[in-house]
N, C-alpha and C positions, 0 to 999 in steps of 0.2 A: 504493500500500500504506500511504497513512496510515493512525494509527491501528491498525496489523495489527504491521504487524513492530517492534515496540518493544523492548526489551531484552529482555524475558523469551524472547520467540518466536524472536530472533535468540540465545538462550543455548541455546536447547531446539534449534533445527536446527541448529545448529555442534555441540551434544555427539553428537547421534542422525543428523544425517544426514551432516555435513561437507560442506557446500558449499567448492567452491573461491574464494571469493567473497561475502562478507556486505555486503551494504547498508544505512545507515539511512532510516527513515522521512524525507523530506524537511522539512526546517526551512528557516523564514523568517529570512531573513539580517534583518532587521530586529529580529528579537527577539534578536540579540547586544546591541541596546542600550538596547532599548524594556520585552525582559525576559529579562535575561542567565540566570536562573535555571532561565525556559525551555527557553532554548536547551543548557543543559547537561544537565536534563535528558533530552531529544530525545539529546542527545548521548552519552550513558552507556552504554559498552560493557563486554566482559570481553574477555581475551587470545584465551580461545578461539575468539572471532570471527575472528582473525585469518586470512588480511589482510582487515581491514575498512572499507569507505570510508564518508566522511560525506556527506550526500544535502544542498544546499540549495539555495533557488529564490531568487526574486526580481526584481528588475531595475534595480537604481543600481549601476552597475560600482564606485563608491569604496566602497561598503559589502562587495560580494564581497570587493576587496582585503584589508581589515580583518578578515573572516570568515574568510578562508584563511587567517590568520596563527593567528587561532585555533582551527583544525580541526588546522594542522603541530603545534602547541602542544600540543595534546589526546593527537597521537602518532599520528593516523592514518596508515593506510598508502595511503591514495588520497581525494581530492574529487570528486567527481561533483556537475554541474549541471543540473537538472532542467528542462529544456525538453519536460516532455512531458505535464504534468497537464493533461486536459483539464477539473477542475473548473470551473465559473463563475466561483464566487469568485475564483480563481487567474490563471484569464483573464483576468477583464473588469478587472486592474488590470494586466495588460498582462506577466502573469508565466506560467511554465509554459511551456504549447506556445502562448499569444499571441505567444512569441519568433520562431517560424518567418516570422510577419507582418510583422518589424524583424528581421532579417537583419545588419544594420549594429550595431544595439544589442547583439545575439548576439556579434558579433564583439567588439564592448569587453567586455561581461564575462566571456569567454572570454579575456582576455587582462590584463584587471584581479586575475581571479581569479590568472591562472599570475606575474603581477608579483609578488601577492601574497606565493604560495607561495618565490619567487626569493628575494624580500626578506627572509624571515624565515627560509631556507638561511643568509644570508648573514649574517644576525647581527642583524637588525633586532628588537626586543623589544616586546613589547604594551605596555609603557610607553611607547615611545618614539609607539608609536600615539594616546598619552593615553586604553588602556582604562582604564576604572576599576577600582582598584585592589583592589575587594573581588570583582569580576569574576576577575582575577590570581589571588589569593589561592584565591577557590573552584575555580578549573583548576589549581593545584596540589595543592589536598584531594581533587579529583578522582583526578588521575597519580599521589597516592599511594598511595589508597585500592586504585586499580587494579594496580599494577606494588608495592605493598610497600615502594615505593623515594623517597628524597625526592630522589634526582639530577633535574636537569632535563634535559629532554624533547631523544634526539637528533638533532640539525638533517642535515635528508636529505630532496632535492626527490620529493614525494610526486608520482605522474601523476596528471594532472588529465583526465577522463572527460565527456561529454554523454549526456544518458538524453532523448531525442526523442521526435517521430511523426513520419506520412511526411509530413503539412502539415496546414494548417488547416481547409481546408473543404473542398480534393481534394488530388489528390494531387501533391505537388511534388516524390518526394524526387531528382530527378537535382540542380538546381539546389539544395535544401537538403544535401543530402550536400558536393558540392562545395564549399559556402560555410564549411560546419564544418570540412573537410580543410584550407583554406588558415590555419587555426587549428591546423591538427597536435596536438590531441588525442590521448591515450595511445587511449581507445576511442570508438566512438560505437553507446549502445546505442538498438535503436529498435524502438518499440511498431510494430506492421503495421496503425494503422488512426491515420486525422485526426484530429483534437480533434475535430470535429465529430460524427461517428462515437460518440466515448465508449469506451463498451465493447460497440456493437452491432455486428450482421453479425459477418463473418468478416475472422480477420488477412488480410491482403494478404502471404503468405510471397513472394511472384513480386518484387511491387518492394522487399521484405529483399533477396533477392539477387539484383536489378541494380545495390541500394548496395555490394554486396559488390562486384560488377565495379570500380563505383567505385574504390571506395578500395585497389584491388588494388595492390601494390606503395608503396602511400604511406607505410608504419609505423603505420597509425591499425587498431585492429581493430575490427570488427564483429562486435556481439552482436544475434540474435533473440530477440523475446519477443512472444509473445501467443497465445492458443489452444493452450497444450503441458496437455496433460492426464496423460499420463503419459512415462515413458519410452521410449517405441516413439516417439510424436510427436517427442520431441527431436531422437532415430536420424536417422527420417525427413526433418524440415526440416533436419538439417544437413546431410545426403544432396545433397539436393534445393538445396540453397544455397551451403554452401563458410562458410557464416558461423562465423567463429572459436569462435563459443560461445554458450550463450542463457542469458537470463535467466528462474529459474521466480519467479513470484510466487503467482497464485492455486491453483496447483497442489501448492502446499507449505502451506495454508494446513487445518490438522489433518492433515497429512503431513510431518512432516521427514525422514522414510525415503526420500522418492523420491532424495535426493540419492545414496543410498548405491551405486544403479547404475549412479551416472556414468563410472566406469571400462569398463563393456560399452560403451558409446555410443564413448569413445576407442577402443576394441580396435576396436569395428565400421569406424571411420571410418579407422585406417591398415592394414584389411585389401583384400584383394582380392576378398573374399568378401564376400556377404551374410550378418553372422551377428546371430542371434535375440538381442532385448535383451529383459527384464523387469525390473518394478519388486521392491523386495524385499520377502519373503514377511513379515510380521509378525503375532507370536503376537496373540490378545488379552490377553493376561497383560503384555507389554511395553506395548501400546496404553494398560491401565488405568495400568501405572508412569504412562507418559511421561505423561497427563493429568496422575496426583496432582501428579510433579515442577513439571509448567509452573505447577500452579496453587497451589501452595509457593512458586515460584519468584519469582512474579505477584504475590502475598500479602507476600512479601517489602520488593520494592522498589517495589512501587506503593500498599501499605496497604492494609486489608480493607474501606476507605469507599470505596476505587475498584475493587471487586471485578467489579461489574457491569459491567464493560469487559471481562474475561477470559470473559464467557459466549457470546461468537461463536466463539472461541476452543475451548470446548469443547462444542462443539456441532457444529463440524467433524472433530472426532475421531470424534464419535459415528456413523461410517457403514460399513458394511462386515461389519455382525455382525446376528445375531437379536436385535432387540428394539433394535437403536438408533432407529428412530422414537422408541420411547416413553423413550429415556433422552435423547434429545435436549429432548421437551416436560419434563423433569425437571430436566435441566442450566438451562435458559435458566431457574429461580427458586433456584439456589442462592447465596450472598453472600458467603461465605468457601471456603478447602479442606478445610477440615472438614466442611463441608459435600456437599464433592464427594466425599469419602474414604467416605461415610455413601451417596453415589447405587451408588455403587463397588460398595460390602459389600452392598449390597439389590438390586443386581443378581445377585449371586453367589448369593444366596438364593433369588432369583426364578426362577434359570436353572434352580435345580435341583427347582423344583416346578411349574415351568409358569405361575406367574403374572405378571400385569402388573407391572412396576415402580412403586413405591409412592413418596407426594411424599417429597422430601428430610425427614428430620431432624436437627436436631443433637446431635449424640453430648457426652456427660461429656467427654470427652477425646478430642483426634483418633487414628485412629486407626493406629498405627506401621507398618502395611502392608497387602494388598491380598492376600486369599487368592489359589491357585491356580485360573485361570480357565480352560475349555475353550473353543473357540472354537464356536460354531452353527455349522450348515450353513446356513441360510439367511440371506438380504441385506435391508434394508431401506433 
């Protein structure tokens, strides 16, 4: 989910959909010091994330060390290490899911990372790390900005998490599950297909839960993730598997609502019954809100020169109603949310005469709200 779940996306489905669980986009532990700026911020949350973990990859266990001190710092409520991107780039310098290939190296930074977090429970200070000190200073501008408050950050061993596949080029996970457990991880989340794989074919849910046999009774929990499309799929593979919980990614992606039916999936699963889940019902009136919000929100903290980042973003929203084809070809040239406020208001126009949606323009002023929208009958 590079690239995808950046602060705004992760502010928009903590308000609307409440995940139990927010993740960030994965950061290179290398840019703690190569471009600490970066890394913070990749690293830029709000409360209502909470609890939110920080995502980052790599592969020199003395630098996780040093990165965990600053993720505790930051206030997170959990670190997650990425052993499961199957990009090239990420691979072929031996990081990501190239980890499942060094097993042994897996294991030092799985334990470099948790010294880390230990050390820095215990009192150890980024100073004494010899971070640079305008580093210090901007993770305090940071936890103020965030929390209101200028108290520093308090010290409480955050669990430390793995986000996997099931192996490199086939399938290994008996032997890689086992290897991560004698590591006792808080969880071990895992994508159902190899690096190799990518994102083609189909999850493998069969070997998710014979990791679950795995790790049965160890303390480590197991999360599924791949191919949930909606809420009925969740039900179903945790049905089907026992796995403590799953991860949605692409499925929340111009959807933050799906989380909001996570509670039927819990009802279903301590019943004795089969009972019926659905995803939740949403107006088009709230769909047009939560676009303007995101891309408010987007505009905000990313600036309106990096706008054109937020148009995959609303282009995923755009599905599910009459005439979203043609508001999606309309979204992918908008540049600001005034912009988008103006696709908004000429859709409402459009609905009500029958015509095509007309290019973006921009309005004198944006505009302070979103008429009353009916939703179509038909789907595009």
């Amino acid at each position: 989910m590079d690239e995808v779940t950046d602060t705004s996306f992760r502010f928009i489905t903590a308000k609307h959909g409440g995940p139990d669980v927010t993740v960030t986009e994965f950061v290179n532990i290398q840019s703690a010091f190569y471009s600490p700026h970066t890394l913070l911020k990749d690293l830029t949350y709000s409360s209502i994330e909470r609890p939110v973990v920080a995502q980052i990859y790599g592969k020199t266990p003395e630098l996780f060390y040093k990165v965990a001190h600053i993720v505790c710092e930051l206030g997170f409520d959990g670190l997650d290490i990425n052993m499961g991107c199957p990009a090239k780039k990420v691979a072929a310098a031996g990081c990501g899911a190239a980890l499942i290939r060094t097993p042994e190296l897996a294991r030092l930074i799985i334990r470099a990372a948790r010294q880390g977090v230990e050390d820095w429970f215990n009192g150890q200070t980024l100073s004494d790390l010899k971070i640079h000190p305008e580093v210090i200073e901007q993770i305090r501008i940071a936890n103020r900005c965030r929390t209101g408050l200028e108290a520093a950050t308090q010290r409480r061993r955050i669990p430390l998490s793995v986000k996997t596949r099931l192996g490199y080029d086939h399938v290994v996970i008996e032997d890689w599950v086992q290897t991560l457990l004698e590591e006792r991880p808080a969880v071990i989340s895992l994508h159902g297909r190899t690096l190799q794989q990518g994102y083609k074919g189909n999850a493998d849910w069969e070997a998710i839960g014979r990791a679950v046999a795995i790790a049965k009774n160890s303390g480590t929990l197991i999360l599924g993730n791949g191919d949930l499309q909606d809420i009925e799929d969740v039900r179903r593979r945790v049905g089907e598997t026992n796995v403590d919980g799953v991860l949605l990614g692409r499925a929340a992606q111009g959807n933050p609502w799906i989380f909001r039916s996570k509670h039927q999936v819990k009802q279903s699963r301590g019943s004795n019954e089969t009972l019926s889940v659905h995803d939740a019902s949403i107006s088009l009136q709230e769909r047009f809100e939560v676009i303007l919000e995101h891309s408010n929100h987007f505009e905000t903290c990313c600036g309106s020169s990096r706008f054109n980042a937020m148009r995959k973003h609303l282009t995923w929203y755009c599905r599910g109603f009459r005439g979203a084809a043609e508001m999606r070809a309309t979204m992918v040239r908008v540049n600001s949310a005034r912009d988008v406020a103006t696709c908004l208001m000429n859709y409402s126009a459009s609905a009500a005469s029958g015509c095509k949606l007309p290019a973006p323009a921009v309005p004198a002023t944006p505009p302070a709200y979103i008429p009353d929208l009916q939703p179509q009958a038909s789907v595009s």
